[in-house]
N, C-alpha and C positions, 0 to 999 in steps of 0.2 A: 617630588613636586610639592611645591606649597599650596597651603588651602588656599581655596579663595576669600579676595578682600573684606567679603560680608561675613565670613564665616570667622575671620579672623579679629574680626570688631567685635563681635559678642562672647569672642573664648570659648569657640565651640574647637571642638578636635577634627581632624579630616580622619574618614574612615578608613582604617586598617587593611589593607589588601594582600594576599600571599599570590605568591607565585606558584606556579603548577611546581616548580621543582622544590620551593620550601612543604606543600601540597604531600608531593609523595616521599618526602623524607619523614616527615613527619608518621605518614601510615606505615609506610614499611618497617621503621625503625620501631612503630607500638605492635604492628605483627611480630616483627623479630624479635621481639621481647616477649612477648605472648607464648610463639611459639616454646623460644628456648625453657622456661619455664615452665611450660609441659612435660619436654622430653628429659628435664632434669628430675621432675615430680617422679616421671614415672621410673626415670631409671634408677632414682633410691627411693623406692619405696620400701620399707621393713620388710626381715622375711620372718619367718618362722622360728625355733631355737636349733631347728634340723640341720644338719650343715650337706644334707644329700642334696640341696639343689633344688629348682623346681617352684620357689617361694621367694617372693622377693624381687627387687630390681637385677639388672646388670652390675650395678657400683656393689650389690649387698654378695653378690652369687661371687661375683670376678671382681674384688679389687685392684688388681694389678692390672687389668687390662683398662679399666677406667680409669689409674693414676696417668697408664699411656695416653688414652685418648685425651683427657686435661692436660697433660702436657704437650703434644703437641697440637694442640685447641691454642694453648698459652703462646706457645712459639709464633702461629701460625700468626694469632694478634698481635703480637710485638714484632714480628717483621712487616704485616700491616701499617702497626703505626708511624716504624722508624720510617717506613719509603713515603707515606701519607702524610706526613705532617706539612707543615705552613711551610717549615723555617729548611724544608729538605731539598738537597741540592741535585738531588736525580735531575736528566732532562729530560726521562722518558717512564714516568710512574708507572704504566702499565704493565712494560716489558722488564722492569724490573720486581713491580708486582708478582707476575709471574713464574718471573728464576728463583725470588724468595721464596716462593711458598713450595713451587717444587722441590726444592733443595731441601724446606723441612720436611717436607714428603719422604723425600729419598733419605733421607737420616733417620725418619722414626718407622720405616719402612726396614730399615738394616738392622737398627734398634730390635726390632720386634723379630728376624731374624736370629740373629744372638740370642735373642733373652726370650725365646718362647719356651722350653722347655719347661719354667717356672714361671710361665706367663698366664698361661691356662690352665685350667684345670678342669678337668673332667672327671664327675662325681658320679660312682657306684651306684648302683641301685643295693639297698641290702633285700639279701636273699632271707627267706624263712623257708627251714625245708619243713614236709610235709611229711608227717608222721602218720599213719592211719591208727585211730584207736582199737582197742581192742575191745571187743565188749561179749559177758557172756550173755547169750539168749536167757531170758526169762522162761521158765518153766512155768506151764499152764495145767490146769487137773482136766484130768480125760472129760471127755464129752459124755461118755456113760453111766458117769456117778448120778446115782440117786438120793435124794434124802429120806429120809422117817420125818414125817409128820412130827413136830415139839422138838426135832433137833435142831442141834445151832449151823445155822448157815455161814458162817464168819469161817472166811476161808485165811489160812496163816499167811502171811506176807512172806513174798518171795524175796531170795536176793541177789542183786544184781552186782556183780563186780564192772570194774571200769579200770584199764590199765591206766594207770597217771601216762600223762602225754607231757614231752618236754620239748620246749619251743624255745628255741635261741634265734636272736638275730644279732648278725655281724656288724660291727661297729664301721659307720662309712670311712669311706678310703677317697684320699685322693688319688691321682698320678700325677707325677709333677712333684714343684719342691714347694 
């Protein structure tokens, strides 16, 4: 709609108005971005130099399970785009929407079938076994000694042994390849 006549005599602009659906594209598209930038923060976060697991994001713990998820995250958008574009000749975007993205479902779903054995990995805990020390009792002077008067009370130092304790821990393991 054009300004009105008065408005157009002076070079003023008519004011800008969105639509409820330009409205919620806008917010959900800055939530959807908000979000995904969260769950990526979190899920590479650094871990530790430990490789037992336990520190760290999902992409840091399990990379092959997150090359899976990004790819077919990828897939999932490029059969998006291809049915969603402008120039696309589908005549029912939805129900083809649908058989796409199932269809990459069920292929990274078979994916993940085949190639789980080296997909996952599940991290040891290392054990430390538990050695009890051995120690010998300190010897005490009886409770009946007396002194003399002007003698020296400086009693000799006892001594005490202590079995060396040896403490290994096992180097983490995966299972898997």
């Amino acid at each position: 709609m054009a300004a009105p006549r008065s408005r157009r005599l002076r070079n003023q602009t008519a004011p800008v108005t969105y639509s409820r659906r330009e409205w919620s594209i806008a917010i959900f598209g800055s939530a959807g971005i908000v979000l995904v930038t969260l769950i990526l923060i979190w899920a590479m976060r650094p871990g530790g130099a430990s490789a037992t697991g336990g520190s760290g994001g999902v992409f840091h713990r399990q990379p092959r399970v997150a090359l899976w998820l990004l790819a077919t995250a990828a897939l999932i958008a490029i059969v998006s785009w291809l049915i969603l574009r402008g120039d696309s000749k589908v005549r029912n975007p939805l129900r083809a929407l649908l058989l796409g993205i199932t269809g990459v479902v069920v292929v990274a779903v078979a994916v993940l079938g085949v190639w789980h054995d080296s997909l996952v990995h599940n991290y040891a805990v290392p054990t430390v076994p538990t050695v009890p020390a051995t120690t010998v009792p300190a010897t005490t002077a009886p409770a009946a000694t007396t002194t003399t008067p002007g003698a020296s009370t400086t009693v000799a130092p006892t001594q005490t042994t202590v079995a060396p304790t040896q403490t290994t821990v096992a180097a983490p393991t995966t299972t898997g390849g």
